[in-house]
Structures are given as C-alpha cells and as structure tokens.
DOLUM-280317 format. One record per residue (C-alpha): z, x, y; residue number from 1; residue in one letter. Coordinates in Angstrom, 1 decimal. Layout:
N
@w: Z&u: X&v: Y&i: NUM&aa: a
...
***
This chain:
336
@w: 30.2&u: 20.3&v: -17.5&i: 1&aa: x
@w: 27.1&u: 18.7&v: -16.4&i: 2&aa: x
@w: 27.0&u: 15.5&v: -13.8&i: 3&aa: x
@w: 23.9&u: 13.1&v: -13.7&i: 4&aa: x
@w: 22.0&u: 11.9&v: -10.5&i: 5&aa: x
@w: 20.5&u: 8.7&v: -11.3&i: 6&aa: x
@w: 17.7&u: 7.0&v: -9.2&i: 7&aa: x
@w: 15.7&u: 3.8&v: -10.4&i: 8&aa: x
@w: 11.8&u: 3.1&v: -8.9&i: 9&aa: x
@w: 10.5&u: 0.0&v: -7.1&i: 10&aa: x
@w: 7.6&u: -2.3&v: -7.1&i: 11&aa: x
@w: 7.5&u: -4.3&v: -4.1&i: 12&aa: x
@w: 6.8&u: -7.7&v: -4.7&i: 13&aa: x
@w: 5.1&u: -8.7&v: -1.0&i: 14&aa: x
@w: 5.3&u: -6.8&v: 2.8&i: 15&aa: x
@w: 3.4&u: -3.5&v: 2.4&i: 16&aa: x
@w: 3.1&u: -1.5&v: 5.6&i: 17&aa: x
@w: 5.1&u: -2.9&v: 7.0&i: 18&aa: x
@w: 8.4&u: -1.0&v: 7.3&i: 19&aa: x
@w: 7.0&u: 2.1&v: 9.4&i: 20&aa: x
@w: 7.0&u: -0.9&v: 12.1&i: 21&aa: x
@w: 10.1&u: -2.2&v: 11.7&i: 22&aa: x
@w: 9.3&u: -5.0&v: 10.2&i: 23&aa: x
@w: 10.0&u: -7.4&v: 6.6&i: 24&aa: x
@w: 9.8&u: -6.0&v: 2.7&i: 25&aa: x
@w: 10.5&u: -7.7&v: -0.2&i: 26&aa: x
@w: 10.7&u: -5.3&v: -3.1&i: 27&aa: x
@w: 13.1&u: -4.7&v: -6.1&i: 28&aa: x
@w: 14.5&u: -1.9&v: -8.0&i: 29&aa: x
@w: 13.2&u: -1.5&v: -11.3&i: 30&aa: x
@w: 14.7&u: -0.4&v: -14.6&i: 31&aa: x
@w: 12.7&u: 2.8&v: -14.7&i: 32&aa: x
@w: 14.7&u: 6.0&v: -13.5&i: 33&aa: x
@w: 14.6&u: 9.6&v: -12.3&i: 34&aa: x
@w: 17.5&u: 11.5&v: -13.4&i: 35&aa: x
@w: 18.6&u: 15.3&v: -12.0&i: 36&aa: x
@w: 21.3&u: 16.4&v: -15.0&i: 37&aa: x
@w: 22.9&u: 19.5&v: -13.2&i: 38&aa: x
@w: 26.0&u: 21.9&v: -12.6&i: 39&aa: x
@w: 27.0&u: 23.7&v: -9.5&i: 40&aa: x
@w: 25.3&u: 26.8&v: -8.4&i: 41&aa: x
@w: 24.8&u: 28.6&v: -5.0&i: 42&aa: x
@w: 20.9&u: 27.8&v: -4.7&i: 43&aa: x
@w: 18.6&u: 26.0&v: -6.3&i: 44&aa: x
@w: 16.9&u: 26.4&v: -9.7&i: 45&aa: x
@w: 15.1&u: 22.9&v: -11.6&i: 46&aa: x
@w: 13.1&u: 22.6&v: -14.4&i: 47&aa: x
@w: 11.3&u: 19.1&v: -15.7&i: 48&aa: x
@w: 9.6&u: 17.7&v: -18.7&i: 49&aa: x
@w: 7.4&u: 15.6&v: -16.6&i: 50&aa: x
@w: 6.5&u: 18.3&v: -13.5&i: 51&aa: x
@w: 5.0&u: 21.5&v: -13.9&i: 52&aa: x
@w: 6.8&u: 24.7&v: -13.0&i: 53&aa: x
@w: 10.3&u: 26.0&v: -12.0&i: 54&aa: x
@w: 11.7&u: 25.4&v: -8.8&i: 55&aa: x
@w: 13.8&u: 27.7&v: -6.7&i: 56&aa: x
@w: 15.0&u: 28.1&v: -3.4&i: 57&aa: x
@w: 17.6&u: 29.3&v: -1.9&i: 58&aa: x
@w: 20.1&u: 27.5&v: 0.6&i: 59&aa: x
@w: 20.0&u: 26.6&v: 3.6&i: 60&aa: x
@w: 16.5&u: 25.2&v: 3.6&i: 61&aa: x
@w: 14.5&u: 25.5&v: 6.3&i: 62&aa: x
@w: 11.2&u: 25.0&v: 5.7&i: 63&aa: x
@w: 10.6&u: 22.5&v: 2.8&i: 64&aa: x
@w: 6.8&u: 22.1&v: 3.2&i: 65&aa: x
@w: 6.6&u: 25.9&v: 1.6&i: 66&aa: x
@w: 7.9&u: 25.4&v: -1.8&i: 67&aa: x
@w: 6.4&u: 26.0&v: -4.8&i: 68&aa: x
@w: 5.2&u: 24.3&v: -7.4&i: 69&aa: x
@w: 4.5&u: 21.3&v: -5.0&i: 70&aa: x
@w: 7.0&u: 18.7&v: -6.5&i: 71&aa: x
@w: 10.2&u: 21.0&v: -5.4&i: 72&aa: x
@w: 9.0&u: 20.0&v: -2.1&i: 73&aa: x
@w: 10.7&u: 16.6&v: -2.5&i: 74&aa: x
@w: 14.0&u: 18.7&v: -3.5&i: 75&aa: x
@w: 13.8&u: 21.1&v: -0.6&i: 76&aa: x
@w: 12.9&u: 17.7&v: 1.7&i: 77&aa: x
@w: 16.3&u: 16.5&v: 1.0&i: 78&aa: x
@w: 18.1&u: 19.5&v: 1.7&i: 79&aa: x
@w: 16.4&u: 20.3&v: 5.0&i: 80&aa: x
@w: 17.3&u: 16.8&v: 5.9&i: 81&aa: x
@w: 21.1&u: 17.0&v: 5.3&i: 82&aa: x
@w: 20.8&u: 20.5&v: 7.2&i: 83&aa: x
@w: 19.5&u: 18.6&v: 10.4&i: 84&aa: x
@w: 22.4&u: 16.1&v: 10.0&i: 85&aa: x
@w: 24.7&u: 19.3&v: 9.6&i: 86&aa: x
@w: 26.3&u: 17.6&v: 6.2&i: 87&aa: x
@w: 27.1&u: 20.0&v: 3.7&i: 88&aa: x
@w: 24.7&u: 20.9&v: 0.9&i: 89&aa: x
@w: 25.9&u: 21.8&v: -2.5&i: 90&aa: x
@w: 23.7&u: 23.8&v: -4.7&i: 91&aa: x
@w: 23.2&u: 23.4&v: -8.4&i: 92&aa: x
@w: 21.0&u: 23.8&v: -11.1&i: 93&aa: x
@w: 19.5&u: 21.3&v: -13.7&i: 94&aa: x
@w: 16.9&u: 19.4&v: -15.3&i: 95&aa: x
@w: 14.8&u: 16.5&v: -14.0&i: 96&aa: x
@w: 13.7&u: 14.1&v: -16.0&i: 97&aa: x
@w: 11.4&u: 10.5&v: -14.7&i: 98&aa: x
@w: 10.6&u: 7.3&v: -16.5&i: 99&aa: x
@w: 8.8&u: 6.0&v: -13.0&i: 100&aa: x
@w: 4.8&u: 6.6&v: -13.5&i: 101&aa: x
@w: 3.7&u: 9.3&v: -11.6&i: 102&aa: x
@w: 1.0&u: 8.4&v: -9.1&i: 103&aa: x
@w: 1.5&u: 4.9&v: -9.8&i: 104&aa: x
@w: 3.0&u: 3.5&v: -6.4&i: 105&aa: x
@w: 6.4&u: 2.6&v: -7.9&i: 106&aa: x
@w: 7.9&u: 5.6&v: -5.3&i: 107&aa: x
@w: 8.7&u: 8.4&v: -7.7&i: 108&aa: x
@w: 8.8&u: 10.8&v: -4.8&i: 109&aa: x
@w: 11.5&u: 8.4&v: -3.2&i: 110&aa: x
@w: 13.4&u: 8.4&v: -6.8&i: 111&aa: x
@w: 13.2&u: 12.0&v: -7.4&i: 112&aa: x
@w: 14.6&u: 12.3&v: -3.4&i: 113&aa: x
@w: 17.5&u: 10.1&v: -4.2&i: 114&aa: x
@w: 18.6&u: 11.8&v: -7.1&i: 115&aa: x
@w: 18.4&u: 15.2&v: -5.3&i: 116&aa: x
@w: 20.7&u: 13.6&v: -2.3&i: 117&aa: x
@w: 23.2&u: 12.7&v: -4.7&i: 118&aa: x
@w: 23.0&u: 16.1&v: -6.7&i: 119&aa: x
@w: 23.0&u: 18.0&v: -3.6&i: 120&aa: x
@w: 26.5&u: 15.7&v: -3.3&i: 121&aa: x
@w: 25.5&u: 13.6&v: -0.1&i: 122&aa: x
@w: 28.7&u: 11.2&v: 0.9&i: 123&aa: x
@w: 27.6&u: 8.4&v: 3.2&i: 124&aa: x
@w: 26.4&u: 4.8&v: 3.1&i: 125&aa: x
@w: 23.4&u: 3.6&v: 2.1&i: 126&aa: x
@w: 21.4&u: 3.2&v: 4.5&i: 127&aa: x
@w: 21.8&u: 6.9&v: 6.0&i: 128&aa: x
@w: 21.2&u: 8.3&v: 2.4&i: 129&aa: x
@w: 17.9&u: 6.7&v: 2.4&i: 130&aa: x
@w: 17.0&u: 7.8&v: 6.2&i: 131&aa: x
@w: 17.8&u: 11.2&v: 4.8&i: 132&aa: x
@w: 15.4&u: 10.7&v: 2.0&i: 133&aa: x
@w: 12.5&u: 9.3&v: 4.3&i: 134&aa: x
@w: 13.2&u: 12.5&v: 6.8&i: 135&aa: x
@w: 13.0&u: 14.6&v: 3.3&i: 136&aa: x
@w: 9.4&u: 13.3&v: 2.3&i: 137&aa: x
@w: 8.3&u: 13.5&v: 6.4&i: 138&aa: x
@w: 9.1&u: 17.0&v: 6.4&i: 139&aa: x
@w: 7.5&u: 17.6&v: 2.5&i: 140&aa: x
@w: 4.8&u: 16.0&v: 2.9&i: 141&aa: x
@w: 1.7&u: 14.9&v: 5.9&i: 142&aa: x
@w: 2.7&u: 11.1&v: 4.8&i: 143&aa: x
@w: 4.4&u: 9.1&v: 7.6&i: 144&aa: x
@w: 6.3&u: 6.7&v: 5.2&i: 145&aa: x
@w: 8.4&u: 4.2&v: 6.2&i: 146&aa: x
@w: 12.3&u: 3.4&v: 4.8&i: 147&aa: x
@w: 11.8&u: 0.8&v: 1.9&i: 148&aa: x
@w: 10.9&u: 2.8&v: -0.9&i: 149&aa: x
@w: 14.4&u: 5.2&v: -0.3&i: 150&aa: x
@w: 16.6&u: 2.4&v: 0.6&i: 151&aa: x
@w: 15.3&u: -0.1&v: -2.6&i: 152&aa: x
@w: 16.6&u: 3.0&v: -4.6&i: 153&aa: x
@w: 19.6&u: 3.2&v: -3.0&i: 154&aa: x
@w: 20.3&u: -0.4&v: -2.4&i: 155&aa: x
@w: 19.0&u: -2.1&v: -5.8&i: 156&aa: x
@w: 20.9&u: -5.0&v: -7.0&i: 157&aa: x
@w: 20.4&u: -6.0&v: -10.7&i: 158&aa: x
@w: 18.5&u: -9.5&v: -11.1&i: 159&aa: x
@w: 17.7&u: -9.2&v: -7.5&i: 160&aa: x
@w: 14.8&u: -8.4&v: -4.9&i: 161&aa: x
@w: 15.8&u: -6.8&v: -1.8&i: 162&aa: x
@w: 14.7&u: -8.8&v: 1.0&i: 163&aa: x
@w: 14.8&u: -5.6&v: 4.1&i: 164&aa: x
@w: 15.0&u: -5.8&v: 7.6&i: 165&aa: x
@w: 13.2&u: -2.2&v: 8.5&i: 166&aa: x
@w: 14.4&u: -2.5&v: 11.6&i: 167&aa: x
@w: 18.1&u: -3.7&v: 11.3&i: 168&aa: x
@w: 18.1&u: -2.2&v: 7.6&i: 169&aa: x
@w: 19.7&u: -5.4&v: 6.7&i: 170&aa: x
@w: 19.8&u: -6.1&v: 3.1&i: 171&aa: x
@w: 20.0&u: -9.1&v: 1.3&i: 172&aa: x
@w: 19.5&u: -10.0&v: -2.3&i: 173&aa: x
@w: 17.9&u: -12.6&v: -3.9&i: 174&aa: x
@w: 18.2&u: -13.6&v: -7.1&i: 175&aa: x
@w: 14.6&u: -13.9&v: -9.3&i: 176&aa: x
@w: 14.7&u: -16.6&v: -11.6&i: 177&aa: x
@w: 15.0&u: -16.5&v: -15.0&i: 178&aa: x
@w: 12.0&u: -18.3&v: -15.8&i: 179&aa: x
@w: 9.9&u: -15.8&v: -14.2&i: 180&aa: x
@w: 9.0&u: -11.8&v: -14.9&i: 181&aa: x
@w: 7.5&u: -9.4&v: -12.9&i: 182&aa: x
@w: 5.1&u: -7.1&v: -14.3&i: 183&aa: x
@w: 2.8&u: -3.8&v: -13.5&i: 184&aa: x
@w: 0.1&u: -2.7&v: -14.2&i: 185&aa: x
@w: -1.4&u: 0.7&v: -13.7&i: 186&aa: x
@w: -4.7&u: 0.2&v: -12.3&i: 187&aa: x
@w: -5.5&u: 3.9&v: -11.2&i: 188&aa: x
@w: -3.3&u: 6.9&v: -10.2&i: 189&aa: x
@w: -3.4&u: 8.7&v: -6.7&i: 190&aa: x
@w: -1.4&u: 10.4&v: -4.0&i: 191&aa: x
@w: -0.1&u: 9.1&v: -0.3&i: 192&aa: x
@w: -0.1&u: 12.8&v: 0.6&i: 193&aa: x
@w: -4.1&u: 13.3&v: 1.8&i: 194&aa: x
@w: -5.3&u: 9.9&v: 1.9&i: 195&aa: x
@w: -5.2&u: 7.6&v: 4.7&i: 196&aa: x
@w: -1.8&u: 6.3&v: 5.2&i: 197&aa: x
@w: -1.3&u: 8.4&v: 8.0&i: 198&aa: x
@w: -4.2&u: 6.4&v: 9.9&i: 199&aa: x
@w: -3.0&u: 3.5&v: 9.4&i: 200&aa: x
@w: 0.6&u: 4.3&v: 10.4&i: 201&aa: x
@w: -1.7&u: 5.6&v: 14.0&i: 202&aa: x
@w: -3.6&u: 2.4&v: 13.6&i: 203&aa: x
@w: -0.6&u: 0.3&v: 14.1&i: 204&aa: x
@w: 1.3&u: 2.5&v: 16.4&i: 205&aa: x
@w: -1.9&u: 2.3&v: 19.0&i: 206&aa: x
@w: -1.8&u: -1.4&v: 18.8&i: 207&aa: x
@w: 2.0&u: -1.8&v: 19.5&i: 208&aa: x
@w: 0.9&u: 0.5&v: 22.5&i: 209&aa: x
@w: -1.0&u: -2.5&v: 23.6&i: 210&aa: x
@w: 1.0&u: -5.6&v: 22.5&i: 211&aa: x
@w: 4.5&u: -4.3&v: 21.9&i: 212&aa: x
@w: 6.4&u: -3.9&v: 18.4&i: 213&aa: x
@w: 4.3&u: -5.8&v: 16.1&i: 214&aa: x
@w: 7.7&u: -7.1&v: 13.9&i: 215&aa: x
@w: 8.1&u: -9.2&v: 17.2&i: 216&aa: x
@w: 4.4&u: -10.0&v: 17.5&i: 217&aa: x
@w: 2.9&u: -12.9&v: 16.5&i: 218&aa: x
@w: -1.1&u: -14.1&v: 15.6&i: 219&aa: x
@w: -1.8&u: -15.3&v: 19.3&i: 220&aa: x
@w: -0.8&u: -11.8&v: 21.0&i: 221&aa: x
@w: -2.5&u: -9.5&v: 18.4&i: 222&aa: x
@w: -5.8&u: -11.5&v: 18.8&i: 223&aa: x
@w: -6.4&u: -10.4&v: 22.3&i: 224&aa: x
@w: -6.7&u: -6.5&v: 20.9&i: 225&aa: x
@w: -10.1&u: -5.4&v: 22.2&i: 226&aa: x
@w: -10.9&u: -3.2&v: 19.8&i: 227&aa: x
@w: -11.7&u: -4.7&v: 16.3&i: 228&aa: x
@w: -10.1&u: -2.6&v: 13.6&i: 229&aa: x
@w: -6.9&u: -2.5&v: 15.2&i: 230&aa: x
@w: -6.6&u: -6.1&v: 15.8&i: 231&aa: x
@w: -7.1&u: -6.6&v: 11.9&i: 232&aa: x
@w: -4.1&u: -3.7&v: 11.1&i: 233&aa: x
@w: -2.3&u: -5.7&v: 13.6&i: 234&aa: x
@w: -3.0&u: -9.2&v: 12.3&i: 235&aa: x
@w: -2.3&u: -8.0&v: 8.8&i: 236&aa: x
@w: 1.5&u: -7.0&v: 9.4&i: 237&aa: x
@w: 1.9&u: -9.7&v: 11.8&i: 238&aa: x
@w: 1.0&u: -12.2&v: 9.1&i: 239&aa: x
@w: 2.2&u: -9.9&v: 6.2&i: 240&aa: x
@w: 5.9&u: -10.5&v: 7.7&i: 241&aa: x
@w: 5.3&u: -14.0&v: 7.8&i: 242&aa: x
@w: 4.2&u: -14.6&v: 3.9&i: 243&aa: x
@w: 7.5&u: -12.4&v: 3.4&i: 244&aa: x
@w: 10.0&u: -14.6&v: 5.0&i: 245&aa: x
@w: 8.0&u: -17.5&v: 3.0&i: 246&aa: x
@w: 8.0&u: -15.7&v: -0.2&i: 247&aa: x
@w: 11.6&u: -15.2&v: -0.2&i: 248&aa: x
@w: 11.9&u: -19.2&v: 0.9&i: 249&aa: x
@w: 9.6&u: -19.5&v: -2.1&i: 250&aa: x
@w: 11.6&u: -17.8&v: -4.5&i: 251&aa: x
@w: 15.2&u: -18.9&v: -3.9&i: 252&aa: x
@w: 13.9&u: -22.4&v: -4.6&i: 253&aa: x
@w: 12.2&u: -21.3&v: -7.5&i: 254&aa: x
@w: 8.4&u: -22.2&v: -6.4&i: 255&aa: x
@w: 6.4&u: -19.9&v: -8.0&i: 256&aa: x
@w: 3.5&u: -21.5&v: -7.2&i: 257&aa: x
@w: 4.1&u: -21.1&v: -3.5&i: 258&aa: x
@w: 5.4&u: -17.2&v: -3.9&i: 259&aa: x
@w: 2.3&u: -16.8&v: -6.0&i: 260&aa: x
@w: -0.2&u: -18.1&v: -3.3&i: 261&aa: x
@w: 1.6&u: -15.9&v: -0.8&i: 262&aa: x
@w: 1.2&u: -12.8&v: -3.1&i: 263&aa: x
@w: -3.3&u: -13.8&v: -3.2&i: 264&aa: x
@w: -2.7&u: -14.0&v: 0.0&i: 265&aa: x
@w: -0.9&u: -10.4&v: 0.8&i: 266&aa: x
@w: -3.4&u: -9.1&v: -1.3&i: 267&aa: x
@w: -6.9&u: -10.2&v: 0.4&i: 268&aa: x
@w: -4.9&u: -9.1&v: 3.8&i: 269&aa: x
@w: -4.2&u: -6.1&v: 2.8&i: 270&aa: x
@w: -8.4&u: -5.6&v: 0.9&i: 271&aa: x
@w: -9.7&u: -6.9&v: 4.3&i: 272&aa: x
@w: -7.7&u: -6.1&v: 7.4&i: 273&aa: x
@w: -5.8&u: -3.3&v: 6.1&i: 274&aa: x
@w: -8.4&u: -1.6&v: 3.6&i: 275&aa: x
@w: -6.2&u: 0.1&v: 1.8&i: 276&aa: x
@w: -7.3&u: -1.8&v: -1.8&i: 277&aa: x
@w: -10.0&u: -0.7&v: -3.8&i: 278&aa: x
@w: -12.9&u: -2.5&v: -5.4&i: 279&aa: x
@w: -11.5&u: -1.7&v: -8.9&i: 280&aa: x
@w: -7.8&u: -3.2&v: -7.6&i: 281&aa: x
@w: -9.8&u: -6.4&v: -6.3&i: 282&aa: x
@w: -11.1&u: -6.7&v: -9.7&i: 283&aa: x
@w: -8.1&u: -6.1&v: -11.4&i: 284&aa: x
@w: -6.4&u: -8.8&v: -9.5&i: 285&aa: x
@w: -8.8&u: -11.4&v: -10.0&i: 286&aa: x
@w: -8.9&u: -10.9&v: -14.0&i: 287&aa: x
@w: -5.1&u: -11.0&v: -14.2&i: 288&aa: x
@w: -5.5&u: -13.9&v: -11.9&i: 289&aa: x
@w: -7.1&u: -15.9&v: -14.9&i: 290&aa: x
@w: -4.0&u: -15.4&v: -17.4&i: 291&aa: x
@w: -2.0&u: -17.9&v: -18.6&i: 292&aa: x
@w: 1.4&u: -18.4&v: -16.7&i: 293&aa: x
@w: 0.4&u: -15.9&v: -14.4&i: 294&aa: x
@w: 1.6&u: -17.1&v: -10.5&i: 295&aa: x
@w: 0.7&u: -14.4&v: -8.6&i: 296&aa: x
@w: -1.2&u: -11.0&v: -8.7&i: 297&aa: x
@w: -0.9&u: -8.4&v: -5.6&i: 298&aa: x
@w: -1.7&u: -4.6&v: -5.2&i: 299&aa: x
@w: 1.8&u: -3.1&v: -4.4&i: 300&aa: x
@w: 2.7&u: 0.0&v: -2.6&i: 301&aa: x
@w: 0.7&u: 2.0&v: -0.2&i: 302&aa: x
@w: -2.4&u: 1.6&v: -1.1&i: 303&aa: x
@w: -6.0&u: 3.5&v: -2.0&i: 304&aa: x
@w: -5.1&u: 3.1&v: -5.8&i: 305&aa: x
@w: -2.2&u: 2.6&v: -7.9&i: 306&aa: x
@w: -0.6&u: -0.6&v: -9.4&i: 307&aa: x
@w: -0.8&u: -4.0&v: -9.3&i: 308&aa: x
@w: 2.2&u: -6.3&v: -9.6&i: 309&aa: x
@w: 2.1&u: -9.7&v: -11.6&i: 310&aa: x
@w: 4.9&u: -12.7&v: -11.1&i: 311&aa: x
@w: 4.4&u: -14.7&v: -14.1&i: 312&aa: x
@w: 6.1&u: -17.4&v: -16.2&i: 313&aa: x
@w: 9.1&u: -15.2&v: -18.5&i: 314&aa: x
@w: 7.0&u: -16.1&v: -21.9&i: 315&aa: x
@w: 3.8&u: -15.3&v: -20.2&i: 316&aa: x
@w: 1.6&u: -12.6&v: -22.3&i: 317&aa: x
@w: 0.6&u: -9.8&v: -19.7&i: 318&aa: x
@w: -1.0&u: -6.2&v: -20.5&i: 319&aa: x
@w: 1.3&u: -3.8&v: -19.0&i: 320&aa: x
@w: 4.6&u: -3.0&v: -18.3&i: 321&aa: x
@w: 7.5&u: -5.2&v: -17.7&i: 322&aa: x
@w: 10.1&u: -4.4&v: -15.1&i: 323&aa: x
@w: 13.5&u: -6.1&v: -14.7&i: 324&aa: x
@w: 15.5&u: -5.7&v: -11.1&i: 325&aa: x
@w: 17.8&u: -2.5&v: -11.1&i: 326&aa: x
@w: 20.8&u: -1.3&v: -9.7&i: 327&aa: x
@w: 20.5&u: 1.2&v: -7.4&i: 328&aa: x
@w: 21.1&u: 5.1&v: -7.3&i: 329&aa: x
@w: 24.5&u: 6.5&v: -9.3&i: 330&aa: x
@w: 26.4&u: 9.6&v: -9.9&i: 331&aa: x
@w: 27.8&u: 10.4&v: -12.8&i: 332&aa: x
@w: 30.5&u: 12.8&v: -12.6&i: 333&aa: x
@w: 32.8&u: 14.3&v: -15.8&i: 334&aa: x
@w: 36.0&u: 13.7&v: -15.3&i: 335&aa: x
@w: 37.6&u: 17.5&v: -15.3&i: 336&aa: x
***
C-alpha cells in the first residue's frame, strides 16, 4: 500500500533576505503542494510528471551534489542531511507530483525537500525537519539559503501568515483577514542555483563583520559602513525587519493600507539597495499597482526574476493566481 508525503509552497508576503541573518519573515503557506506517493524499498527510485528523468540512488547518501537528472539532487540533499544527524533513513520508491510553479520563487525545491523528509520517514519537530531540509539544498545546490522557505512548509497554519524569528525560529501565526486575498503573479521564471544569491549572502556576512549581526543592527550603526554597496545590503535588512514587525502590526489590525505601503516599500529596498529586482519586476509592480482594490504589490522570494505577490481587497479583480494560507507538510500513512 502506498503512503503520501505532502508539502504545500509559500509566497512570502514582506522580509526577503533576511533569514540567512537571523532576522524577521513574514510569509504564508499556500494551497499549492508537492506530493511523493511512495512504498518502501531499500534505495531510491522516483519518477515525476512535472521533472524530467528517473532518479536513483542508492542509500546511504553521501554525495548529493552528483545525482542525476538534477532535481533528484533535492531528494539525495535530504538524505545526506539525516545521515549527518545519524537519523535513520528509510528507502522507498514513488512518484512525485507538484502544483508549486517551477522557477517561480514560491520554494518548490523547499516543498519537494519536505516531502522527501517525510518519505524518507523523518520523526522530529518542526523546526529540525526544516534545518534538515535547508542542510539538504546547501549540500544540492551552490545557493546559501536561509530557513524560511523549509520551515513555512513545515509550519503552515491555515488562514494564517507565519510571522518567523530566523534566529529563535519562533513561530507565530497571524490570522489574514477575510476581506483581503493574496495573489501571484508569475512575472518571469529563474533559478537561485547560479545567480547571485550567494553574493549577497557574502555581502551581508562582510558587513556584520564590521557592525555585528544585522538582526540586532539598527539604521544609525549600518550608516557608518565605509564601503557603499554593503552599507545599502545592510540598510536594506536592517530596515526590511523593521517594515516586518510593522506589517504584521498592520495586518492584525486589519490596515491594509499601512501593510500595503510597507509591501512598496520592501519592494524599492529590495530594487535599490539590494538589487536583486529586475526592470521587468519594477514594471510589473507599478501596473498592478494601478488596479482597483489592490493594497500592496512586492517582488517575493529571492530575487533576479520570479513572482510578484499582490494583497488586495477579497473581490478585487487581479490577473494571476490566487493563493489561500495552508497547512503545513503531512503524511499520509494506510492504516495496515
């Protein structure tokens, strides 16, 4: 009989790159999952509608990096990762299957790493399955990511946003109002693995070098950064965790004309200091800035392409794809 690993997407509503410092993110599962259907084997063989190829390995896994066709990677991550925790790794076979656009920046990589924890039949709380996961994509891919894409899909709360602590991993939900809906929009599709992500990730570890941890920084301190470009990856997650705390302020009140200003906000940090938007993403968020109910507009994610997420009034007519806040990861296990 045949179990099901499920694992939902995210969009992050405000705070990107932010959590490889430690610092504030405010995203939300979505509704949009990554499923491994699978029974018990003693390696590893997958096959997917949505990825090219067959994967196999066999277990233990050593060297994740090396598998082939590239997705497996993600698979072989997570395995490599339990093997340096010494947890147990179960092998199976099955089919993978992904509603989370590919290339999009809604973390299907985090997703399909989830799913593969749980097939793989990971026991432990949430916040170590998702360190797992992160340690899985470090040693897949060249792309230093941070913890909130894995721990949104672990941690999702239905009708909620995930306000995260990267540093304490504390998690706390917040409701999103009824009378709003969050949107996204594909804008353009790209990979983190190649582009640069890891720079910035550098960027911001040479300027803690010079002012300490930038979650506990604040504008004054990063200002006296002598070198331009690093003060402005500096001031942008200095200020980014700022318009986070605010945002969620915003939203438990039900201001979505405050959280919407925040998200502009986010967005022309992220275009100016951090440079990790695109001219065709600028443009995007300006004409979805003109639509009718629309609050706020933001590129989400890590950057250098992808989608843009839209807070608007619930009866507000947007081009693209509605999300609703998900519950996060699940096993579903026949009963024998």
């Amino acid at each position: 009989m045949s179990s099901v690993a499920r694992a939902p997407g995210r969009v992050n509503l405000i705070g990107d790159h932010t959590d490889y410092t430690g610092g504030l993110v405010f995203p939300m599962a979505i509704d949009r999952d990554t499923t491994i259907t699978f029974s018990r084997s003693s390696d590893v063989t997958l096959t997917s509608g949505n990825f090219n190829g067959e994967v196999r390995f066999s277990l233990p896994m050593r060297d994740a990096a090396s598998v082939r066709p590239e997705w497996g990677r993600y698979v072989a991550g997570v395995a490599a990762a339990m093997l340096e925790r010494s947890m147990p790794v179960s092998g199976f076979t099955g089919h993978v299957a992904t509603e989370v656009p590919i290339g999009g920046g809604l973390s299907s990589s985090a997703a399909l790493e989830v799913a593969a924890a749980l097939a793989f039949g990971i026991e432990a709380d949430a916040a170590t399955i998702a360190a797992v996961c992160r340690r899985a994509e470090h040693l897949a891919t060249d792309v230093p990511c941070g913890i909130m894409d894995q721990l949104t899909s672990v941690a999702g709360v239905k009708d909620h946003a995930l306000l995260i602590d990267c540093h304490s991993l504390d998690v706390t939900p917040i409701r999103i109002p009824e009378s709003l809906a969050v949107w996204v929009v594909e804008i353009s599709t790209r990979t983190l693995d190649g582009s640069e992500y890891p720079t910035r990730v550098a960027q911001c570890a040479t300027a803690e070098r010079e002012v300490g941890p930038l979650r506990l920084a604040d504008v004054h301190s990063v200002s006296a950064i002598s070198d331009a470009t690093i003060r402005a990856r500096a001031r942008h997650v200095v200020t980014e965790n700022e318009r986070v705390r605010e945002f969620a302020a915003a939203l438990q009140v039900g201001d979505a004309r405050e959280a919407g200003r925040l998200m502009y906000a986010s967005h022309r940090s992220l275009s100016a200091d951090f440079e990790t938007s695109t001219t065709t993403m600028d443009a995007a968020v300006e004409t979805y800035s003109r639509l009718p109910g629309v609050h706020g507009v933001r590129m989400t994610g890590g950057g250098f392409g992808g989608c843009i997420v839209v807070l608007a009034d619930d009866d507000a007519h947007v081009e693209g794809m509605r999300v609703r806040a998900a519950d996060g990861a699940s096993l579903d296990t026949p009963l024998s």
